[in-house]
PyMOL commands that place a pseudoatom at each C-alpha (Angstrom):
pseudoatom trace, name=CA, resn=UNK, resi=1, chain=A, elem=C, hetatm=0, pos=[119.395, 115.389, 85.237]
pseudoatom trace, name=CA, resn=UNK, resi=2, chain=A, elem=C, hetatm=0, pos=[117.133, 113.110, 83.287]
pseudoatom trace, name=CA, resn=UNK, resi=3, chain=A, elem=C, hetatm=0, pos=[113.513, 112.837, 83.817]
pseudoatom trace, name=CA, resn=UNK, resi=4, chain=A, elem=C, hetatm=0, pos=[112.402, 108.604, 85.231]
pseudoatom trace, name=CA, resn=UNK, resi=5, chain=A, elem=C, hetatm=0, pos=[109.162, 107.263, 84.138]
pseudoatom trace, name=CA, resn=UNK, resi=6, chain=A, elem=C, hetatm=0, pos=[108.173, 105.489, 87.240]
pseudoatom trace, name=CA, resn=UNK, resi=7, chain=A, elem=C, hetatm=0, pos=[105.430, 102.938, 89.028]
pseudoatom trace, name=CA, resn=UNK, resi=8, chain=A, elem=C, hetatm=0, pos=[101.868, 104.907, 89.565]
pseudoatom trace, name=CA, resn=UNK, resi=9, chain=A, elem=C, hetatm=0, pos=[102.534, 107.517, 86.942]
pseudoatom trace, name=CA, resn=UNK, resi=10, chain=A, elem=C, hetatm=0, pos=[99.521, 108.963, 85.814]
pseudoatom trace, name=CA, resn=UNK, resi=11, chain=A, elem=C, hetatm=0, pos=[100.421, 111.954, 83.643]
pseudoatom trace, name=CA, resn=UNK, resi=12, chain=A, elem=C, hetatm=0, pos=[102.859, 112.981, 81.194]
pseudoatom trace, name=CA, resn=UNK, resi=13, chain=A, elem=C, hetatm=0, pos=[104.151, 116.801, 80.952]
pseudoatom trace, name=CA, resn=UNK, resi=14, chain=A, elem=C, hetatm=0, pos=[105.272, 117.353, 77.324]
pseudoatom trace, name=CA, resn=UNK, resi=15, chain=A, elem=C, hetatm=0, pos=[106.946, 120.583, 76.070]
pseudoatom trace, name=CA, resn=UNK, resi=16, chain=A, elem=C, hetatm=0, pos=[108.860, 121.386, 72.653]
pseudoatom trace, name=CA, resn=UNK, resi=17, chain=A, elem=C, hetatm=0, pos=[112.521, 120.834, 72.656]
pseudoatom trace, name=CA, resn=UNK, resi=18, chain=A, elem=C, hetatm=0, pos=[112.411, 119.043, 76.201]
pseudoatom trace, name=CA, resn=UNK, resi=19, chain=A, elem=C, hetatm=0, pos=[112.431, 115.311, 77.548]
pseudoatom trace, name=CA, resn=UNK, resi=20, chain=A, elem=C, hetatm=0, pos=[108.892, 114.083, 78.776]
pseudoatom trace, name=CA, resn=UNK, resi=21, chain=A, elem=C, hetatm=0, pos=[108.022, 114.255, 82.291]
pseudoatom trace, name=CA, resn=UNK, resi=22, chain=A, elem=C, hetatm=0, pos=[106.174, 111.364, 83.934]
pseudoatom trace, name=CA, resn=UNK, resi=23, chain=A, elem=C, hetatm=0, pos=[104.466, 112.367, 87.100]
pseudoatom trace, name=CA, resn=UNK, resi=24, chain=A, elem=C, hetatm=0, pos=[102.029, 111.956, 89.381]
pseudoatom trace, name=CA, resn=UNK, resi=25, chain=A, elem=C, hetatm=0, pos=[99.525, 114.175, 90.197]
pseudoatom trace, name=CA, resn=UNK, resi=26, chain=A, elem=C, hetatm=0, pos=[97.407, 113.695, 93.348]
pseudoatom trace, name=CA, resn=UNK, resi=27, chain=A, elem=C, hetatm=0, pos=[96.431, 115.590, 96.757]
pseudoatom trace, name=CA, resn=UNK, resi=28, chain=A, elem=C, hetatm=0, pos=[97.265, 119.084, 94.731]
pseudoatom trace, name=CA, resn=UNK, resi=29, chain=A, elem=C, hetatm=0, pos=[100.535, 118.153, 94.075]
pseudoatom trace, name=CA, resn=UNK, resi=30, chain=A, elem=C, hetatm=0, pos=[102.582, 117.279, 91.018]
pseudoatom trace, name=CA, resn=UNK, resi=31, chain=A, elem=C, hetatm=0, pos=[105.308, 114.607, 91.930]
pseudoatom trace, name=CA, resn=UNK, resi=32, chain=A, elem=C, hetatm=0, pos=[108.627, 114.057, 89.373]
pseudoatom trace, name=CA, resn=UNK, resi=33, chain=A, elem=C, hetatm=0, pos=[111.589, 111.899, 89.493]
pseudoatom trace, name=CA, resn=UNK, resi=34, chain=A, elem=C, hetatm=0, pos=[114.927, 112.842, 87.884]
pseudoatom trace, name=CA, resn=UNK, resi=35, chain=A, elem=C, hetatm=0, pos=[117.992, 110.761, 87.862]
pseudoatom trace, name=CA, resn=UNK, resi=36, chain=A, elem=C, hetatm=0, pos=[121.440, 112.688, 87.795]
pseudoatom trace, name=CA, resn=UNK, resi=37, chain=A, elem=C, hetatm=0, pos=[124.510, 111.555, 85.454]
pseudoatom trace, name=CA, resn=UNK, resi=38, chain=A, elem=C, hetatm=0, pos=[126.930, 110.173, 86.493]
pseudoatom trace, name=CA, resn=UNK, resi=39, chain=A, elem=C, hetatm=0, pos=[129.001, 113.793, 86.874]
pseudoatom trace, name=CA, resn=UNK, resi=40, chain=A, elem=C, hetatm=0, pos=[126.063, 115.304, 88.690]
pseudoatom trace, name=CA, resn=UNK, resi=41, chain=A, elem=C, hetatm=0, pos=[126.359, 112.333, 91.223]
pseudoatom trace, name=CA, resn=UNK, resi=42, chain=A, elem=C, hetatm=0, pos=[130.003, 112.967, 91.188]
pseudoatom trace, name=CA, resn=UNK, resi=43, chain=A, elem=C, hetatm=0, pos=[129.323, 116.756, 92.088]
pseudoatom trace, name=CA, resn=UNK, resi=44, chain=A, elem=C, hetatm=0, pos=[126.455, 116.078, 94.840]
pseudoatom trace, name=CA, resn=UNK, resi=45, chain=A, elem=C, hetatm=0, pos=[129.254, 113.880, 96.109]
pseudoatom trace, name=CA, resn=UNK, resi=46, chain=A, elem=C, hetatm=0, pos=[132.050, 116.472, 96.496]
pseudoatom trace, name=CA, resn=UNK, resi=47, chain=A, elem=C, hetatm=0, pos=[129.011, 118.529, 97.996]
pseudoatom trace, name=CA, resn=UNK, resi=48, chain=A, elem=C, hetatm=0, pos=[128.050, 120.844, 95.541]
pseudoatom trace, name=CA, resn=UNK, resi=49, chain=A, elem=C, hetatm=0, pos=[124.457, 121.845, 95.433]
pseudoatom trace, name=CA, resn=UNK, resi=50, chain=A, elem=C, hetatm=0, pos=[121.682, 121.304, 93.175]
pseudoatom trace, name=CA, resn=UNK, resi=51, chain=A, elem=C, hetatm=0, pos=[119.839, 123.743, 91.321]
pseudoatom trace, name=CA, resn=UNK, resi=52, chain=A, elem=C, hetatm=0, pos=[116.041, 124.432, 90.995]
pseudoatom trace, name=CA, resn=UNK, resi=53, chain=A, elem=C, hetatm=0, pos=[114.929, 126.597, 88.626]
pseudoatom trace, name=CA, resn=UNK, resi=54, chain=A, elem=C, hetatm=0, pos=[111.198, 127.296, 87.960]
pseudoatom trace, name=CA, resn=UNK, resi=55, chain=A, elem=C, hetatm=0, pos=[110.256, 129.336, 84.856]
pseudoatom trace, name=CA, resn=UNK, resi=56, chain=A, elem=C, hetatm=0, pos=[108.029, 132.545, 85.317]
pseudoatom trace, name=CA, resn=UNK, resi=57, chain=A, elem=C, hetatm=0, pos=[106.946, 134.877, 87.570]
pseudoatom trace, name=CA, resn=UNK, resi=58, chain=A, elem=C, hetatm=0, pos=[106.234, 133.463, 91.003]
pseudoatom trace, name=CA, resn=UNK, resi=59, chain=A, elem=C, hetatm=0, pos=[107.651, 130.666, 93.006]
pseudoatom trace, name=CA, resn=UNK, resi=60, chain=A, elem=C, hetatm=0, pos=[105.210, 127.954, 93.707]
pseudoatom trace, name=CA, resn=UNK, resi=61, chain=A, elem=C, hetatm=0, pos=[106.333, 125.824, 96.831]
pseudoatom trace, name=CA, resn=UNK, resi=62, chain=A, elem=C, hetatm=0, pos=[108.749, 123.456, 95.863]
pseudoatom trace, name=CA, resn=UNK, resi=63, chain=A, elem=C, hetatm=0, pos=[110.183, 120.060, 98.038]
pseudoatom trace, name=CA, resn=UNK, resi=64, chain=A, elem=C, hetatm=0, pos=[113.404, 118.751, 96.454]
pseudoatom trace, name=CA, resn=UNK, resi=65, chain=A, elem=C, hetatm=0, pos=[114.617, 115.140, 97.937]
pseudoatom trace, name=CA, resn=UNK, resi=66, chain=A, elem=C, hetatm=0, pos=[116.530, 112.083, 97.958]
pseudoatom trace, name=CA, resn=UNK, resi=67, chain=A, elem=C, hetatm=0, pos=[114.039, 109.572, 98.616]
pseudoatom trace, name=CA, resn=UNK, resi=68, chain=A, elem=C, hetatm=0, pos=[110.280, 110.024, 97.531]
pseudoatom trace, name=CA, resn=UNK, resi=69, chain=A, elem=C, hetatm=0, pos=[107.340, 109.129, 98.791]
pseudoatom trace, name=CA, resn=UNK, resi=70, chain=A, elem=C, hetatm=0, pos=[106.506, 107.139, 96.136]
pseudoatom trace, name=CA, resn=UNK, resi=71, chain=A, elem=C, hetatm=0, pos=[107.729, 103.310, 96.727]
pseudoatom trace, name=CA, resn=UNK, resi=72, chain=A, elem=C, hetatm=0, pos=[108.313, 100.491, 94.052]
pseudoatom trace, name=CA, resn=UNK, resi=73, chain=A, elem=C, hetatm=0, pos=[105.358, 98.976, 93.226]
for i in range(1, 73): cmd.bond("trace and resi %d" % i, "trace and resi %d" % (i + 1))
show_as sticks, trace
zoom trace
């Protein structure tokens, strides 16, 4: 999956050898989109699952959706 730049982004993760993120931060949360290829859609479709993986030590809470809660400005 790719990371989306996207209306009302107001930060920009950056980290060597990885795509920028575009986000919004706000009410203690850090929201991302990411669109899948065209084989990950394919995948999701013959209901396979999608991964999360979070580097480090702990797990912070995590919501993984289909539709945000951010809406096209």
């Amino acid at each position: 999956m790719k990371p989306v730049n996207f209306p009302g982004s107001n930060l920009l993760l950056v980290a060597e050898d990885c795509d920028d993120l575009p986000a919004i931060r706000e009410n203690g949360c850090i929201l991302t989109l990411w669109q899948p290829s065209d084989k990950e859609r394919e995948l999701i479709s013959q209901g396979k699952g999608v991964w999360l993986c979070v580097w480090g030590e702990q797990h912070p809470p995590v919501l993984i959706m289909a539709e945000g809660v951010v809406t096209e400005q």
